[in-house]
N, C-alpha and C positions, 0 to 999 in steps of 0.2 A: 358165461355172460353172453348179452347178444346186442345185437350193435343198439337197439331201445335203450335197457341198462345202460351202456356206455353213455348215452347222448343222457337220459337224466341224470345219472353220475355228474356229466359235465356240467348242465344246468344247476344242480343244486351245490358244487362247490362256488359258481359263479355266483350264488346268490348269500355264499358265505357258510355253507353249512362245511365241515369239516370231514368226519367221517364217514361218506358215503361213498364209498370205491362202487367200483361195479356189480361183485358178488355180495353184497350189502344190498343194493337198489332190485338187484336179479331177486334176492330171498322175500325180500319185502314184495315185491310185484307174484311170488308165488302167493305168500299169504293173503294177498287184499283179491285175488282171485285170476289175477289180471294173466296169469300165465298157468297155464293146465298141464304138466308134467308125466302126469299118471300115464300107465300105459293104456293102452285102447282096450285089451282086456280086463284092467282094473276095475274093479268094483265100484271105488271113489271117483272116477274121469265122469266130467259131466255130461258129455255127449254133443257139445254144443261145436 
């Protein structure tokens, strides 16, 4: 997690959502692209 994750975490139980912990919000923000994980040598990293 990182302290992003944590704060929407926070935000969306505040707005009533239930299941979204931090490692929830962290996976989702890989997928929608918002966080780039890959190593610098990886093939898939996007260079940005």
């Amino acid at each position: 997690s990182t302290p992003v994750s944590d704060a929407l975490s926070k935000d969306l139980r505040k707005a009533g959502f239930s299941f979204v912990g931090t490692t929830i919000v962290y996976a989702f923000m890989q997928a929608v692209g918002m966080v780039d994980d890959h190593l610098v040598t990886c093939w898939r990293r996007t260079g940005k």
